[in-house]
C-alpha positions as CSV (number, residue, x, y, z in Angstrom):
1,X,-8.8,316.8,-137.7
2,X,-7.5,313.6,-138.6
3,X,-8.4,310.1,-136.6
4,X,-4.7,310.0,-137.1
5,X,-3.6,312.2,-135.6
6,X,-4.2,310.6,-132.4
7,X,-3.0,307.4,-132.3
8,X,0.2,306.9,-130.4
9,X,3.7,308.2,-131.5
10,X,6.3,305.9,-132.7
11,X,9.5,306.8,-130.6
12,X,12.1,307.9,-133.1
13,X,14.8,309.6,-133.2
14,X,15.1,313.4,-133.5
15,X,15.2,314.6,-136.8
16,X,18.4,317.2,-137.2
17,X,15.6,319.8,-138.4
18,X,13.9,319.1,-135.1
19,X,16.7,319.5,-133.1
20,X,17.1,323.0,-134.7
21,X,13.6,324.1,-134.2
22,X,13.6,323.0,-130.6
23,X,16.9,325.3,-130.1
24,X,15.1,327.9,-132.4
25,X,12.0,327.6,-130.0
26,X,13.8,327.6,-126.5
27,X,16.3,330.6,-127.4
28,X,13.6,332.8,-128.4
29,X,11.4,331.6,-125.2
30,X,14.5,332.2,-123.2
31,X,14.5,335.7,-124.4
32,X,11.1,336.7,-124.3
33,X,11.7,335.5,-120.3
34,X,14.8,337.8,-120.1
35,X,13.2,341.0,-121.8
36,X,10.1,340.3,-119.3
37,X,11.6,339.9,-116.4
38,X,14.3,343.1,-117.2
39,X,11.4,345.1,-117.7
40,X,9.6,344.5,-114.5
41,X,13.2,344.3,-112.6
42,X,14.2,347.1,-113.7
43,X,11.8,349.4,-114.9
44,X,12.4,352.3,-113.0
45,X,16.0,352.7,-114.2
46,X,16.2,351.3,-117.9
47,X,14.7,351.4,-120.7
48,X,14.3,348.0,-121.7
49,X,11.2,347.1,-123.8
50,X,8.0,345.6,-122.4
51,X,6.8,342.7,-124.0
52,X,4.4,344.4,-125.6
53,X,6.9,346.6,-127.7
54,X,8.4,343.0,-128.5
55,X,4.4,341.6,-130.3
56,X,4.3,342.0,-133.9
57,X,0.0,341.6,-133.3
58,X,0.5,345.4,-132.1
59,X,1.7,346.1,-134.8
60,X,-1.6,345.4,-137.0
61,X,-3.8,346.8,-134.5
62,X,-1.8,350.0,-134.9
63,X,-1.9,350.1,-138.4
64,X,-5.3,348.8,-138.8
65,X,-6.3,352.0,-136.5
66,X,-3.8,354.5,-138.1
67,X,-5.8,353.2,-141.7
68,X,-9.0,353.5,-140.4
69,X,-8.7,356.7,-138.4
70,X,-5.2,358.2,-138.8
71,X,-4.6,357.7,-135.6
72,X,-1.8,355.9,-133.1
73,X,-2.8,353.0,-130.8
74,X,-1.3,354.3,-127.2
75,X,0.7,351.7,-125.5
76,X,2.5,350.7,-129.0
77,X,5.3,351.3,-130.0
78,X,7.3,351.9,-133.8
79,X,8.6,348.9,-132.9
80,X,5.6,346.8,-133.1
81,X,5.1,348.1,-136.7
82,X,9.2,347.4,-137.7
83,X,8.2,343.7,-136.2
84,X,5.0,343.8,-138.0
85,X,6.4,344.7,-141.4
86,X,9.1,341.6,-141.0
87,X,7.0,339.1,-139.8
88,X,4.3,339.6,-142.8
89,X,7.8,339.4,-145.0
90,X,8.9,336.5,-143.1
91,X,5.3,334.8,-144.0
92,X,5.1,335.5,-147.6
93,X,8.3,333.7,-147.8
94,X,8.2,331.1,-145.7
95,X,4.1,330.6,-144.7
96,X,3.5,330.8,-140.9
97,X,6.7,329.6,-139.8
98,X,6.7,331.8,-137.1
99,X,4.1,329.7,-135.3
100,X,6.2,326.8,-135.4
101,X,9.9,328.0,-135.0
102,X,9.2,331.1,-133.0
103,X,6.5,332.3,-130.7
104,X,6.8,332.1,-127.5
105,X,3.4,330.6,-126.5
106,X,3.6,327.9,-129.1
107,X,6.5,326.3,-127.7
108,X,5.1,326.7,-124.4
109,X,2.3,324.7,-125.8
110,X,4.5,322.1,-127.3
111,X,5.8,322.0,-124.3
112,X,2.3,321.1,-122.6
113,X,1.7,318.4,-125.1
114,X,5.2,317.0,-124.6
115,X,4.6,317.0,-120.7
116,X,1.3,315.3,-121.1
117,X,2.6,312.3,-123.3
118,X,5.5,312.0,-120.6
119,X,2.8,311.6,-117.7
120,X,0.9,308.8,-120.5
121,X,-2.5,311.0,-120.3
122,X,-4.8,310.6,-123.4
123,X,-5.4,313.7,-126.2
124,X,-8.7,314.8,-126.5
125,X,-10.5,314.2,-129.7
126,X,-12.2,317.2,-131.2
127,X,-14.4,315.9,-133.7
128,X,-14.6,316.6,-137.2
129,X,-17.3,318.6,-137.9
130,X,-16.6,320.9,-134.6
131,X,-13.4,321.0,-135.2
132,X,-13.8,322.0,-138.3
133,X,-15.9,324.9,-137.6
134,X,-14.1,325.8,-134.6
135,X,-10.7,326.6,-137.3
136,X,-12.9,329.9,-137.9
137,X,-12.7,331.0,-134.6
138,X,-9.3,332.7,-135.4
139,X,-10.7,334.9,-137.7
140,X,-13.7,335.8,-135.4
141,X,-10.9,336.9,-132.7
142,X,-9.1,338.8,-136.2
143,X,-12.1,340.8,-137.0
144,X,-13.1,341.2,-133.0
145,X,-9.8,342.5,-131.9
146,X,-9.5,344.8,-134.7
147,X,-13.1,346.0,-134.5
148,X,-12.4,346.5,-131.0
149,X,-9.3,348.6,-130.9
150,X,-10.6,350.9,-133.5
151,X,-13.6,351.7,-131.7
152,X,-11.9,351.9,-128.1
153,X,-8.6,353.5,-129.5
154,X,-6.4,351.2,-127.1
155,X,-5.4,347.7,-127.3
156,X,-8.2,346.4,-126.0
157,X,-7.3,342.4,-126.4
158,X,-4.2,343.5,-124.3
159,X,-6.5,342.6,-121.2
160,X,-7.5,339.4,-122.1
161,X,-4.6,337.9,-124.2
162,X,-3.2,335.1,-122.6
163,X,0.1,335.6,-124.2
164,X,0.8,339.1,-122.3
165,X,-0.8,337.7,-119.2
166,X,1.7,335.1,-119.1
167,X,5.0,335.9,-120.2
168,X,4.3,339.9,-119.4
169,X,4.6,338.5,-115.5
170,X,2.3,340.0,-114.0
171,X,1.2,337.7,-112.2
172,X,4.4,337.4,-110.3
173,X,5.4,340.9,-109.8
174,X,1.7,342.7,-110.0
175,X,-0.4,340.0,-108.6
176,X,-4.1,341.6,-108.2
177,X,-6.7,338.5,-108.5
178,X,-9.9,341.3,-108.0
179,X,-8.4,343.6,-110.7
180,X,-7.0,340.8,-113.6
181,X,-8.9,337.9,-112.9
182,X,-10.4,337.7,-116.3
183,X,-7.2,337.6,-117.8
184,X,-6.2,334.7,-115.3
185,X,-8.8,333.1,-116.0
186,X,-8.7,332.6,-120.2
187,X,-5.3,332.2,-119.6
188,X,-5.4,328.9,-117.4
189,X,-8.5,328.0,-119.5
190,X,-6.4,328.5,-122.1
191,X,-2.9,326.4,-121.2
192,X,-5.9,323.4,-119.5
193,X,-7.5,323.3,-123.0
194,X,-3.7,323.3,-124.4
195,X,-2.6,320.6,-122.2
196,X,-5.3,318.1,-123.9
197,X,-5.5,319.5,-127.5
198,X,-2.3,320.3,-129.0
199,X,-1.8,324.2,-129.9
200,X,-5.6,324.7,-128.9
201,X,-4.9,328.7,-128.8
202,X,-3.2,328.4,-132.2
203,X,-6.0,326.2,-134.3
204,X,-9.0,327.8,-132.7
205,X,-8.4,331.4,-131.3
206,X,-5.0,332.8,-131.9
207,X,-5.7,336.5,-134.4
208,X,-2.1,336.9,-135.4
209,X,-2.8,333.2,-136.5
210,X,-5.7,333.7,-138.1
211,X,-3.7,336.8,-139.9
212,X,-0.5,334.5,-140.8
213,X,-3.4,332.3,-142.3
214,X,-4.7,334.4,-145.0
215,X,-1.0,336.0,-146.4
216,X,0.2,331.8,-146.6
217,X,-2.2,331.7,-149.1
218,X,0.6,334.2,-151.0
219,X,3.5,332.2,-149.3
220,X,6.5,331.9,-151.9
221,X,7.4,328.1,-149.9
222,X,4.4,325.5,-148.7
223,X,4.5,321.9,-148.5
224,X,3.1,320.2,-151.8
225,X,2.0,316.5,-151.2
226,X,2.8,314.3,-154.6
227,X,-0.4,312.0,-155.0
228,X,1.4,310.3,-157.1
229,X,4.1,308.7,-154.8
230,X,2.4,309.2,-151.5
231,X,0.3,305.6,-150.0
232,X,-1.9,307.8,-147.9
233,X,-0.6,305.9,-144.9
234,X,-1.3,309.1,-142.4
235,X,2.0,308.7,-141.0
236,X,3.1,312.2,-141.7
237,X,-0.3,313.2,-139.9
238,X,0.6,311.9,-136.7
239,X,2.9,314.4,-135.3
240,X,1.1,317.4,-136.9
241,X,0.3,319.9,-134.1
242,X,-2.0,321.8,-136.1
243,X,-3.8,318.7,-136.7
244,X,-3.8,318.9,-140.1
245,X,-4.6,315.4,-142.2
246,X,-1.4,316.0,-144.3
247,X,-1.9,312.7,-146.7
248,X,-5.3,314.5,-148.2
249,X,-3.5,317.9,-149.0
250,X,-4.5,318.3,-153.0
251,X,-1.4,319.0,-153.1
252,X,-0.4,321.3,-151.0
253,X,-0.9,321.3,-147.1
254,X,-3.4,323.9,-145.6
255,X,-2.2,327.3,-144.7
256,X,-3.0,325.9,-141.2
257,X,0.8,324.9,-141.5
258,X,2.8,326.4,-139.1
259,X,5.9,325.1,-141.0
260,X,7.1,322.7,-138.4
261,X,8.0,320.1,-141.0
262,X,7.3,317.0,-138.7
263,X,5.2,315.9,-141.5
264,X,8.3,315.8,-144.0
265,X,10.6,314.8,-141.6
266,X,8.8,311.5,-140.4
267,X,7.4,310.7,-144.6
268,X,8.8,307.3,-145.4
269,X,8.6,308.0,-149.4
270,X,11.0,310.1,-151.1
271,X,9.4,313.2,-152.9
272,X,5.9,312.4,-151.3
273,X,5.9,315.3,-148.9
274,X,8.6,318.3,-149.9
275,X,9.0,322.4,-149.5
276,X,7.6,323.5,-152.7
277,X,8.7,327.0,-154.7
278,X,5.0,328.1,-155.1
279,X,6.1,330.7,-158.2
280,X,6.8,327.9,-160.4
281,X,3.8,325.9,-158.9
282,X,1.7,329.0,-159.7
283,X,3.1,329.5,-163.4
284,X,2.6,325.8,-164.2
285,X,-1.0,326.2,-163.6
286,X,-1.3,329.5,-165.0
287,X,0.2,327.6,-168.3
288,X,-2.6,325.0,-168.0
289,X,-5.2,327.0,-167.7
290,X,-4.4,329.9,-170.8
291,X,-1.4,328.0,-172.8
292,X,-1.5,324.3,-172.9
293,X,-5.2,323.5,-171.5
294,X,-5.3,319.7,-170.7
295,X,-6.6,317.5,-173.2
296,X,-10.1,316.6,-173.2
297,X,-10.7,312.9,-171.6
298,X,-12.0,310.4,-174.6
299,X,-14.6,308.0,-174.2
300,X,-14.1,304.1,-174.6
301,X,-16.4,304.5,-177.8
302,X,-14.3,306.9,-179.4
303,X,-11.3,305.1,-178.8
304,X,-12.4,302.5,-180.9
């Protein structure tokens, strides 16, 4: 995590991509709400999906089962598959984008960081070297939640995510503290740590994060940094959520992205920070390395 990233925010203006994003972020929020609260409303007489028909993550735990053992998750739903299926589309276009235009629970932790700047409380500073081997944690959760609903045939996370304990609403219309209170608990741990570290469940413990991580490495658009015309001045690190320290990408930005673009919108130079096409990236280095290797560097002695 970069030192930069916690200095205060300028006050600026809203970018017109931010404006988007936010609209982006609240309508699919709004939904989400709607679909949850239809289906506890009204779940005797309609049909409507639960939010768990509505989670793309159920989708790889059923296919990771239906790989490993031919058989179907139970309480999933072709849905989650079809949802699947776009989303990993969706990322080998665009990266993680998802993270940062569309789930749910990430806006609701935007939202958490944008309260706590309101209200003037301090961020809490993960440092380095923890934080850096705290990233790994999403791919501990990956390879436990998968383990898990193999050997348990059942969605096993399903009773400790904090996304389906918060916007499935149980805890309004099925409120049983004795029964769920593990679930209640890592999900207030969960938005508390979130209130102080930006996107805490995303950078340390989300598994469809973890998952979105590895297929960006693939990702047809990333954001290339241009050493060249960038000063290093951090300033695109600042409002990174992810934490990422943007003005050290070599050259392009970690597939801890989540495709916000606050980093290009607030870059001062032009062509320092831009949404690369990585085919072309990737065929210019293919070139260098079998068709035109780079020249080898000559010494002060043999230039003479």
């Amino acid at each position: 995590m970069s030192t930069a990233t916690l200095r205060p925010r300028r006050h600026r203006p809203r970018s017109r991509t931010q404006v988007v994003r936010r609209l982006v972020q609240t309508a699919f929020l709004g939904f989400i709400i709607f679909a949850a609260l239809r289906h506890s409303l009204f779940e005797e007489t309609t049909t409507a999906a639960s939010i768990d028909a509505l989670c793309p993550f159920g989708g790889v735990e059923s296919l990771w089962r239906m790989i490993s053992t031919g058989e179907y998750v139970p309480k999933t739903h072709p849905s989650n598959l079809v949802l699947m299926t776009g989303l990993l589309l969706a990322t080998v276009a665009a990266g993680a984008a998802f993270c940062g235009w569309i789930c749910p629970f990430g806006t609701l932790q935007d939202f958490l960081t944008w309260l706590r700047e309101r209200v003037r409380l301090p961020a809490i500073h993960v440092p380095d070297g923890i934080d850096r081997w705290l990233r790994y944690g999403r791919y501990v959760m990956l390879a436990l939640v998968l383990y898990m609903t193999v050997s348990t045939v059942k969605l096993w996370f399903a009773d400790y995510d904090p996304y389906r304990t918060i916007f499935g609403l149980g805890w309004i219309f099925e409120f049983n503290a004795a029964e769920h209170w593990p679930a209640y608990t890592v999900a207030l741990s969960i938005l508390g740590a979130s209130f102080f570290i930006p996107r805490f469940w995303c950078k340390y413990a989300c598994p469809l994060g973890g998952a979105l991580s590895l297929v960006s490495y693939v990702s047809f658009l990333r954001i290339r940094r241009t050493e060249a015309t960038c000063k290093s001045c951090a300033l695109c690190s600042r409002p990174c959520p992810m934490g990422i320290a943007v003005e050290k990408a070599d050259p392009l930005v970690s597939t801890n992205c989540i495709g916000c673009l606050e980093c290009v919108d607030v870059c001062p130079r032009h062509g320092a920070l831009e949404v690369a096409f990585m085919p072309s990236i990737w065929w210019k280095n293919l070139r260098g390395v079998f068709g035109h290797p780079a020249p080898a560097p000559v010494s002060q002695g043999e230039s003479q």
